[in-house]
C-alpha positions as CSV (number, residue, x, y, z in Angstrom):
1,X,120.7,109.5,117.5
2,X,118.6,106.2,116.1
3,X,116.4,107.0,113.0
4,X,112.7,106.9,114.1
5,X,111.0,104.1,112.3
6,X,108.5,104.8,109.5
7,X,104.6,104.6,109.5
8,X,104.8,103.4,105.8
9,X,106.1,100.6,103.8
10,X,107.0,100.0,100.1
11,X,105.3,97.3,98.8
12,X,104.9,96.0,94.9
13,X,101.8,95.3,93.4
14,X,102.3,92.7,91.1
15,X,100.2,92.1,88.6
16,X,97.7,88.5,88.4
17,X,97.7,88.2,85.2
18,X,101.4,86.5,84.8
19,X,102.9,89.1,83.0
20,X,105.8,90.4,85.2
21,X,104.5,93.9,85.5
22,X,104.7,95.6,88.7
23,X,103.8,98.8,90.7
24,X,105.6,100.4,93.9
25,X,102.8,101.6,96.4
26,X,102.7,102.9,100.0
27,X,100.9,101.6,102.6
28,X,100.8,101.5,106.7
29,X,102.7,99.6,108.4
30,X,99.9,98.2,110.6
31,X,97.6,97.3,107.5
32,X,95.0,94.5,108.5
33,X,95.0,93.5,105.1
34,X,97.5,93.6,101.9
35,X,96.6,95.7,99.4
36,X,94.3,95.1,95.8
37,X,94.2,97.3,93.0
38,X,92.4,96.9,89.8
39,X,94.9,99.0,87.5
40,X,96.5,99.0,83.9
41,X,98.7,96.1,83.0
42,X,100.1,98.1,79.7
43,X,101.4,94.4,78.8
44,X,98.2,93.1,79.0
45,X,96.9,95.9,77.1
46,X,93.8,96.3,79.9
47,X,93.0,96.8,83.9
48,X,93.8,93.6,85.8
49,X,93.5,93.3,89.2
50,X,97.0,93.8,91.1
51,X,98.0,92.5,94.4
52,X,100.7,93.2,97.2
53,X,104.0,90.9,97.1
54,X,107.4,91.8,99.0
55,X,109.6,94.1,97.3
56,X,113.1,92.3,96.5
């Protein structure tokens, strides 16, 4: 029997500042839009605004 695809997707959110940090998120497989995040970039040392890139 065929495994029944998933409603979700990894994605990474990775981070605008240019420093290389990332996130793994969740998010529907029919999303209109990619995902945006304002979180903590610990390498930046404050919240920078993260965005959705394919995982590798």
């Amino acid at each position: 029997m065929a495994k029944a695809k998933s409603r979700t997707i990894l994605v990474r959110l990775l981070s605008t500042v240019g420093t290389g940090y990332s996130y793994v998120a969740r998010r529907p497989r029919v999303a209109e839009r990619k995902l945006a995040f304002m979180k903590y970039d610990p390498r930046a040392g404050r919240h920078v605004l993260f965005t959705e890139a394919k995982m590798k």
